[in-house]
Residue, then its C-alpha position, 0 to 999 in steps of 0.5 A: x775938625x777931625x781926629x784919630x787916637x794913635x796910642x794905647x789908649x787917650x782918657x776922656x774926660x769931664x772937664x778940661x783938666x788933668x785933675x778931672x775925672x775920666x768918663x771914658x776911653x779912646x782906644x787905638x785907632x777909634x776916630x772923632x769929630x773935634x767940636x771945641x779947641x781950647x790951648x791945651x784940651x779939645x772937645x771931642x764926640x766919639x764916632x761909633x757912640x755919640x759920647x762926648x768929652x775932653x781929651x788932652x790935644x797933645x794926644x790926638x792925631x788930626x785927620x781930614x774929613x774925607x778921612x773921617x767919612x771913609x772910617x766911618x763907612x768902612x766895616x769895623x775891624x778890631x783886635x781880638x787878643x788880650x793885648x797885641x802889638x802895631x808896629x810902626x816903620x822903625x820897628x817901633x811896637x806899640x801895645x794896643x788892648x782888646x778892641x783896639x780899631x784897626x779899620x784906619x791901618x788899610x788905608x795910606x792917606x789916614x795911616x799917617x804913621x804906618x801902622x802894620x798890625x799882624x795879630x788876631x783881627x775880628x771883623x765883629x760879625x754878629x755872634x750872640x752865641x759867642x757873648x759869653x766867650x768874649x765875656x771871661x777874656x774881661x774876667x777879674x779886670x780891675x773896675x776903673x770909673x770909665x774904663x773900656x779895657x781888660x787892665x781897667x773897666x767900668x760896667x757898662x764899658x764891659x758890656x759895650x766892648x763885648x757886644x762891640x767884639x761880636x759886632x752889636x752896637x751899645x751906648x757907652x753908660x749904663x742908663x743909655x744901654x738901658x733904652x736899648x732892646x726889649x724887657x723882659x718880664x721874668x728872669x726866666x725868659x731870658x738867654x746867655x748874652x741878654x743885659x740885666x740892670x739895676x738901679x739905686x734908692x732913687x730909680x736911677x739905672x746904676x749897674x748892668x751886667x751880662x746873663x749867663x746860663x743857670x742863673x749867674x751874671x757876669x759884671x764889673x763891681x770891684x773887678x769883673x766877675x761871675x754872680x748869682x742872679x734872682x728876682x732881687x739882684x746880684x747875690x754875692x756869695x762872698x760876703x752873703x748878700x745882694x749888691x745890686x737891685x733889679x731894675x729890668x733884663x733888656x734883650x738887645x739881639 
């Protein structure tokens, strides 16, 4: 079975409870195998990340699997504001965040409620250049434990949704992200857009963030914002001390 998120945005979470924490996500219009059904909650594994967890099944909008392959193979197209609006036929606006997958909207058979979307698009050509642009539209976004949008956000759900908008593909959490591309051996040789991250007491990947030019790095810890970076860490310049420890920078693109 297959589905298809036709709201704002439908938690992912832990468990099979209301009370259980949310680990991420789905955002308007992403897409999804069903791998388990209980009375009230399915298991779902998201398509463009592999990540799995429970979302409420009130909330979920069945597709075919034909649906689901088309989606699949289609070329990602994304909402590039802030916040924008579909509409459905009775002129019924829905707010849909930054990132929201409109791919599904082109296509009767999967556009079940007749979604019309007339805002800003981005087809997620590949921009590295542009990293950091699309990085200060997330700027002072509350941190939320698993969130993936501009009113809510985690660490590594920042750096995925900003990659996403300039069309490189990274895993959902930090550790996974972590895998990804090729370290670098000194701060020095990194660029703009490049990943650092950080790990804790036990050397476990907790943090990552976003490099920017002359030594700062763009994250989210309490809200997203802008640090300094050095061989040590994240250097928070308000409260006089490192936060994060320096675990390895990883070049993706």
């Amino acid at each position: 079975m297959f589905g298809i998120c036709n709201l704002a945005m439908i938690p992912l979470r832990f468990e099979p409870s209301d009370k259980s924490e949310i680990v991420s996500q789905v955002l308007f219009g992403e897409h999804f195998e069903i791998l388990e059904q209980l009375k009230q909650w399915s298991y779902i594994r998201m398509q463009y990340d592999d990540y799995e967890g429970w979302i409420d099944s009130k909330q979920l909008q069945p597709i075919s699997e034909s649906s689901f392959k088309q989606l699949s193979s289609e070329a990602i197209i994304l909402n590039s504001d802030l916040i924008e609006y579909v509409t459905a036929p009775n002129n019924l606006l829905i707010p849909i965040p930054l990132g929201s997958s409109l791919a599904f909207i082109n296509h009767n058979e999967i556009n079940i409620a007749n979604f019309d979307f007339e805002g800003i698009k981005t087809s997620g050509e590949k921009a590295k250049t542009n990293l950091i642009n699309t990085a200060f539209m997330y700027l002072n976004a509350p941190y939320l434990w698993g969130g993936k949008t501009p009113f809510g956000i985690d660490c590594s759900g920042f750096t995925q949704m900003v990659y996403k908008l300039n069309g490189y593909k990274l895993l959902r959490d930090a550790s996974q992200q972590s895998t990804q591309g090729e370290a670098l051996s000194f701060i020095e040789e990194s660029e703009p857009g490049d990943l650092a991250f950080f790990d804790n007491d036990e050397g476990s990947i907790i943090h990552v963030g976003i490099i920017m030019a002359d030594n700062y790095i763009i994250h989210a810890s309490g809200k997203v914002r802008i640090d300094r970076l050095d061989h040590l860490g994240i250097y928070n310049a308000e409260i006089n001390k490192h936060t994060h420890k320096l675990r390895v920078i990883k070049k993706i693109i």
